[in-house]
C-alpha positions in Angstrom: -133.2 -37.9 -96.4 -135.3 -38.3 -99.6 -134.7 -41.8 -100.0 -135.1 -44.9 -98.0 -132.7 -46.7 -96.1 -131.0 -49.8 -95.6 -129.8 -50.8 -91.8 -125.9 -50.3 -91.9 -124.6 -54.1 -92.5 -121.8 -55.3 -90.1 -118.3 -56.3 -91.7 -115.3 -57.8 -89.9 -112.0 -56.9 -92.0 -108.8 -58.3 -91.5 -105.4 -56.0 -91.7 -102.7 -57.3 -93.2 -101.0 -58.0 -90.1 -103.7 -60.1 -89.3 -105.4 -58.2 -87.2 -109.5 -58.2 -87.1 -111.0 -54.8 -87.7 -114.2 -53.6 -87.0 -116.4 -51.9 -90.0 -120.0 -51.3 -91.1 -121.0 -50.8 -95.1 -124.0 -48.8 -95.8 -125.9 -49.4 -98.6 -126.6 -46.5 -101.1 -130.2 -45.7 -102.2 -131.2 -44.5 -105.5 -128.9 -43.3 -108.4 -125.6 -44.7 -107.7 -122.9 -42.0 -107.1 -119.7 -44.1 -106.2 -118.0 -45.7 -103.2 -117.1 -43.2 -99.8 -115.0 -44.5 -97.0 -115.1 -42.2 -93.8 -111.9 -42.0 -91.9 -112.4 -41.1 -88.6 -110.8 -39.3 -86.0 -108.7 -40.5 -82.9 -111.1 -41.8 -80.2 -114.2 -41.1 -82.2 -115.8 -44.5 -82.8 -117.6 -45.2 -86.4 -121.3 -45.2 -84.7 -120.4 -41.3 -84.1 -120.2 -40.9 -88.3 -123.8 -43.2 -88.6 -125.8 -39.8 -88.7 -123.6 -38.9 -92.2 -123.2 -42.1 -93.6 -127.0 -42.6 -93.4 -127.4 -39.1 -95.5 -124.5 -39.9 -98.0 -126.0 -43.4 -97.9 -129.2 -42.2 -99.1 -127.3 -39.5 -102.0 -127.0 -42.2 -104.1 -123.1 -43.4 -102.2 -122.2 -47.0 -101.0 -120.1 -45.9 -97.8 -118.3 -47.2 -95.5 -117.0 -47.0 -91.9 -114.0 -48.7 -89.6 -112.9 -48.3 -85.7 -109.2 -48.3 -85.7 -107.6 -51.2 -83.8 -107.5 -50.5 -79.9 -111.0 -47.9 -80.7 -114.7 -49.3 -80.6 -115.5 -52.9 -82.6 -112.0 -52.9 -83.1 -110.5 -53.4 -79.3 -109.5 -55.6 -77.3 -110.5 -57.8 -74.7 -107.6 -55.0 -72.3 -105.9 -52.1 -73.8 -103.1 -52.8 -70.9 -100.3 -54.2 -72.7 -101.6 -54.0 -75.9 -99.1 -52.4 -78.5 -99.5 -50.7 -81.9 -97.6 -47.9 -83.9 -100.6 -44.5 -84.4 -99.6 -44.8 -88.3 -101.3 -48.4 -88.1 -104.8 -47.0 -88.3 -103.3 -45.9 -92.1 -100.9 -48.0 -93.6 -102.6 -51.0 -92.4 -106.3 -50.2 -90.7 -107.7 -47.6 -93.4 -105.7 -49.7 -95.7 -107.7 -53.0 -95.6 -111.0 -51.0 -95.8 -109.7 -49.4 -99.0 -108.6 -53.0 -100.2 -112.2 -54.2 -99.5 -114.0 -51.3 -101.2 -111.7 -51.2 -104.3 -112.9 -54.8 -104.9 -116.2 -53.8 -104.9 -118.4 -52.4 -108.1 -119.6 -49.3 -107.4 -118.1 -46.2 -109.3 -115.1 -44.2 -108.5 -113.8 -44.5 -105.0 -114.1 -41.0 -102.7 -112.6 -40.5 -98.6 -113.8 -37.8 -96.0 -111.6 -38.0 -93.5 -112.3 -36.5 -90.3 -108.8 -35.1 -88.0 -106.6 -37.9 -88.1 -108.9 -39.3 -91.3 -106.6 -36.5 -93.4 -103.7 -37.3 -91.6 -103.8 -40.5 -92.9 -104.5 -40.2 -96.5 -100.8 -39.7 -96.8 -99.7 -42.4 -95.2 -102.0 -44.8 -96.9 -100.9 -47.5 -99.5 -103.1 -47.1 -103.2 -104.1 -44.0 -102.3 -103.8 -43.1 -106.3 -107.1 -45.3 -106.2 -109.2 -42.7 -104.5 -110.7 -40.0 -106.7 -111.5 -37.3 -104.2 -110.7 -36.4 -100.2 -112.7 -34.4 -98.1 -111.3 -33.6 -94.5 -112.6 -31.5 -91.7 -111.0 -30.8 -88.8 -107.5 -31.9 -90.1 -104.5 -30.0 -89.0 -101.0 -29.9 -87.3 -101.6 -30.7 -83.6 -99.2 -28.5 -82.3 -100.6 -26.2 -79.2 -98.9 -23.3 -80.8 -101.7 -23.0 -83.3 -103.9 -23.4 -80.8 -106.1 -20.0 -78.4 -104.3 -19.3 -75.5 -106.5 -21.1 -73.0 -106.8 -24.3 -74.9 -102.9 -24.6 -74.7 -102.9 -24.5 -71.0 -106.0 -27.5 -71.3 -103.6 -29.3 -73.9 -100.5 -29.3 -71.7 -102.2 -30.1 -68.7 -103.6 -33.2 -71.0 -100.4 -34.2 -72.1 -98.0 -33.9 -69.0 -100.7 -33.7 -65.9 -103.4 -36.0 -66.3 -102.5 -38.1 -68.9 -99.4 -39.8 -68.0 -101.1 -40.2 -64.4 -104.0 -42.0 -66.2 -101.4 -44.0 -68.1 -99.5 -45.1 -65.2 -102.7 -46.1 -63.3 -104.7 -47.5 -65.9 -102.0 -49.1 -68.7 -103.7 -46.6 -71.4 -105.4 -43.1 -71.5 -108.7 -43.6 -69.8 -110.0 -41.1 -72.2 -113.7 -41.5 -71.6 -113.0 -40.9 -68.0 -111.4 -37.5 -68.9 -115.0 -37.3 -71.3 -112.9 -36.5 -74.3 -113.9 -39.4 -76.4 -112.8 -43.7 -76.6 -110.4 -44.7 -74.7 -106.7 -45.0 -76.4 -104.1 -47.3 -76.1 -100.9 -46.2 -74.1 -98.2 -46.3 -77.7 -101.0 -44.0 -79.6 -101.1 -41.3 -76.4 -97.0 -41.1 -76.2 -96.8 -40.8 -80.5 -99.5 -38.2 -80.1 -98.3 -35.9 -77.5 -94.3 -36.4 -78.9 -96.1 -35.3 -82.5 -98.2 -32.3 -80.9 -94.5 -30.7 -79.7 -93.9 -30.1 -83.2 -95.5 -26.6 -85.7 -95.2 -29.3 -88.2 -96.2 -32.3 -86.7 -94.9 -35.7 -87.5 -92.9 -34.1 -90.6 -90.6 -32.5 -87.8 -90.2 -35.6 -86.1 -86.3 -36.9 -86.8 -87.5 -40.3 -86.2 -89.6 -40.8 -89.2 -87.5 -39.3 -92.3 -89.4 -39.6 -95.7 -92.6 -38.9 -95.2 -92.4 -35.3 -96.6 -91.8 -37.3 -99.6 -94.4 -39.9 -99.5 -97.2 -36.9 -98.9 -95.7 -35.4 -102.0 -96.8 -38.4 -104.2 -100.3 -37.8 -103.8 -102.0 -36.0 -106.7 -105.9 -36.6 -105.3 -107.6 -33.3 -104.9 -108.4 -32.7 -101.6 -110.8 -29.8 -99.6 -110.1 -29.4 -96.5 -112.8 -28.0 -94.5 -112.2 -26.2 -91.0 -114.2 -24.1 -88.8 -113.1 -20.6 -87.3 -114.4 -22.0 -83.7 -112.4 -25.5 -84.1 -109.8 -25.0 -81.0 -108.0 -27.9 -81.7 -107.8 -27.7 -85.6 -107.7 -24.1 -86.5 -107.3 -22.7 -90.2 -103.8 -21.8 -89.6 -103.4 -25.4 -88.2 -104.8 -26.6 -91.4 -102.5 -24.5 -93.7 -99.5 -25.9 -92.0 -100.2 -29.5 -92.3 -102.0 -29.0 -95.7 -98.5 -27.8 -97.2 -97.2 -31.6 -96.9 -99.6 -32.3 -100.1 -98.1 -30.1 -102.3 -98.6 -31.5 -105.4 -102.5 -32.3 -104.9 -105.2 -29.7 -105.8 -105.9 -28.6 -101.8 -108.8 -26.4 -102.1 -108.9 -24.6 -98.5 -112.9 -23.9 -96.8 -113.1 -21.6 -93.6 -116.5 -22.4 -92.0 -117.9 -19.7 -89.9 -120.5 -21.3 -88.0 -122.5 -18.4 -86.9 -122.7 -16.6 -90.2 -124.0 -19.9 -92.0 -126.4 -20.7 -88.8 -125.1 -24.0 -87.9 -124.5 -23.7 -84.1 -121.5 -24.1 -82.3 -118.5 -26.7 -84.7 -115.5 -27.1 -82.6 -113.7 -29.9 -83.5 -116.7 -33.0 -83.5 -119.9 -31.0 -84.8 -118.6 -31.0 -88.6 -120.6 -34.7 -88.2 -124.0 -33.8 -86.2 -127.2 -33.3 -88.0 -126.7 -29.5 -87.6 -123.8 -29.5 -90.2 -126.4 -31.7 -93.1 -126.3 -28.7 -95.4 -122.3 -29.0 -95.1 -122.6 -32.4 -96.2 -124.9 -31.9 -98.8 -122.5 -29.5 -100.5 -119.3 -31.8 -99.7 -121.3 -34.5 -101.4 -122.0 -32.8 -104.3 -118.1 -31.4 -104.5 -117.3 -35.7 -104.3 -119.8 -36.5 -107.0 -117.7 -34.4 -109.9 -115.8 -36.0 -111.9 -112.0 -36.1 -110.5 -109.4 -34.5 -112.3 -105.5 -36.0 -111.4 -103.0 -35.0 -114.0 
């Protein structure tokens, strides 16, 4: 990192249901490029995304970071008994920290999103006001996309282990599992009833229009998968990445052993190893945007 950097300032947001949020702004070094917001994935806490912020931080970018309510600065006293809807952490989590940034100065506003961060770009009020998306690792959840042997892992996930942590615990015990945060019990049962689908949520009969609410955004987006992501492969990506199909969706297919970066899977898109990634999804952020 050529320039030098300021200690990641602590912010407390409040959702417009009123409930307190979690976040950390990082303040950029150098020529100003614009505003970034990270949107991160389920059960990865913000700290995980420090390493990248600090990097994009020190590119010139005034970024910003959030744990979702029930994840990290953002939970509870007890995640038994607490109750949320999994398209909270967009339309009102990832919400309030694009209300924040937008009434910031700073230059146009940009999103990487990381799994669920692209997920929720459609599902997120004002998104007109973001100039650019980056995701990695976004892409229908559905095991059938999934290698062979990480479907029998998923299943035994959804309908072995984790409804018997569920019953004992009130909520999926994730970091017991060592799979990430722990999750509340709503956001395991949306998840798993979402991953039965090729499409995802847009097959799910209970939420009707939000084929039509990803068609309104117009914010070009790359999407950014590796060939050894289990859980998010390319043809994952392609599926989901159809719902925006009247944005600009430039589609990347990392292969991490031909570019030397070491093993990806579905976290290392974010660890040190993955800088020169950033570098170049940085500089793809800092062009002028182009929504028509």
């Amino acid at each position: 990192m050529s320039q030098a950097l300021h200690a990641p300032e602590p912010l407390q947001l409040i959702a417009a249901d009123g409930f307190r949020l979690g976040a950390r702004h990082y303040p950029p070094s150098g020529q100003r490029k614009g505003r970034l917001i990270v949107a991160g994935a389920t059960g990865v806490p913000q700290r995980f995304y420090g390493h990248f912020a600090g990097f994009a931080a020190s590119q010139g970018f005034a970024v910003w970071t959030l744990d979702y309510r029930g994840v990290g600065l953002s939970r509870p006293p007890s995640l038994r008994g607490f109750r949320m809807d999994y398209l909270d952490w967009a339309r009102l989590d990832l919400a309030a920290v694009l209300d924040h940034v937008a009434a910031q100065d700073g230059g146009p506003i940009s999103m990487v999103g990381h799994s669920y961060g692209g997920h929720a770009f459609g599902l997120l009020p004002g998104h007109e006001r973001v100039d650019r998306l980056a995701t990695f690792a976004t892409g229908a959840g559905w095991h059938g996309w999934m290698p062979p042997l990480e479907r029998l892992r998923v299943h035994a996930l959804w309908w072995v282990f984790g409804p018997i942590v569920v019953k004992l615990k009130g909520y999926l015990a994730w970091s017991a599992l060592g799979m990430g945060e722990d999750l509340p019990r709503d956001l395991f049962l949306q998840w798993r009833r979402w991953c039965r689908w090729p499409n995802y949520f847009f097959d799910d009969p209970e939420l009707p229009g939000l084929a039509e609410q990803f068609a309104q955004v117009q914010t070009p987006i790359r999407a950014i998968n590796a060939i050894d992501d289990k859980w998010a492969t390319p043809a994952s990506r392609d599926a989901f990445m159809k719902a925006y199909c009247n944005a600009a969706v430039e589609r990347i297919t990392l292969d991490p052993q031909q570019l030397g970066l070491g093993p990806i899977g579905h976290i290392g898109y974010f660890r040190p190893q993955a800088m020169s990634v950033w570098q170049e999804t940085l500089d793809w952020l800092s062009r002028p945007a182009d929504k028509t």
